[in-house]
N, C-alpha and C positions, 0 to 999 in steps of 0.2 A: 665156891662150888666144892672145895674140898671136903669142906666139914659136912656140905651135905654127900659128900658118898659117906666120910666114915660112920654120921650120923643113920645111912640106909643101910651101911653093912653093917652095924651095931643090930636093928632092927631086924634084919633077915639074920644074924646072925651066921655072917658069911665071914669068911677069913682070908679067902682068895681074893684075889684083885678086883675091883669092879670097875667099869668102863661107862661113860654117859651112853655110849651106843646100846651097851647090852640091852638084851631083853632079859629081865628081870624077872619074867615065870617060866625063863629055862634055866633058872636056875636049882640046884639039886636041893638048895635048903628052904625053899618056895615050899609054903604049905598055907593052910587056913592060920593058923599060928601067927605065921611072915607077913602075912595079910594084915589083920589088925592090928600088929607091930608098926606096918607099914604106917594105914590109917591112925593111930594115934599119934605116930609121930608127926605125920603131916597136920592136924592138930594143933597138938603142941607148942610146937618149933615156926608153926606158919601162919596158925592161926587159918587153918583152911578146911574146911568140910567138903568133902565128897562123895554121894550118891555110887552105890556100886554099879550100877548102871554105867555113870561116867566112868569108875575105875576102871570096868574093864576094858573101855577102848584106851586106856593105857598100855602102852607096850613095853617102853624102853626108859633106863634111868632118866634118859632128860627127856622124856613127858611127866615124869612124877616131877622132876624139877621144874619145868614150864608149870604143873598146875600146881606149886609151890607159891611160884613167884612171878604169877601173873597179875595180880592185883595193883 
C-alpha cells in the first residue's frame, strides 16, 4: 500500500503527506492534469481501465486503491 501512495503522489504531483482516507479532489494540486496522471497510472501499474463516469464516484485514496485491486 505504500508504494501505492508514493506511486499516487508521484502522479498528482503532491509532496505533502497523503492519507488512504483523503479525499483526493481536495486536494490543491488536483487538476485535469492529476487526472490523467491518476488514470494512466491506474493503467499502468494495475492494468485497470476506468470509465469517468465510475471515476467520479471515486472519492478517497482507498477507492482508487480498492478499484486497483479488486480484480
Amino acid at each position: 500500500m505504500e508504494k501505492f501512495i508514493e506511486k499516487i503522489a508521484e502522479a498528482i504531483e503532491r509532496e505533502d503527506e497523503i492519507k488512504m482516507e483523503d479525499e483526493f479532489r481536495t486536494y490543491d494540486e488536483w487538476s485535469s492534469i492529476a487526472y490523467l496522471s491518476v488514470i494512466a497510472f491506474m493503467d499502468d501499474e494495475y492494468d485497470t481501465q476506468i470509465e469517468e463516469a465510475d471515476f467520479k464516484k471515486l472519492r478517497t485514496v482507498q477507492d482508487l486503491y480498492d478499484a486497483c485491486t479488486k480484480k
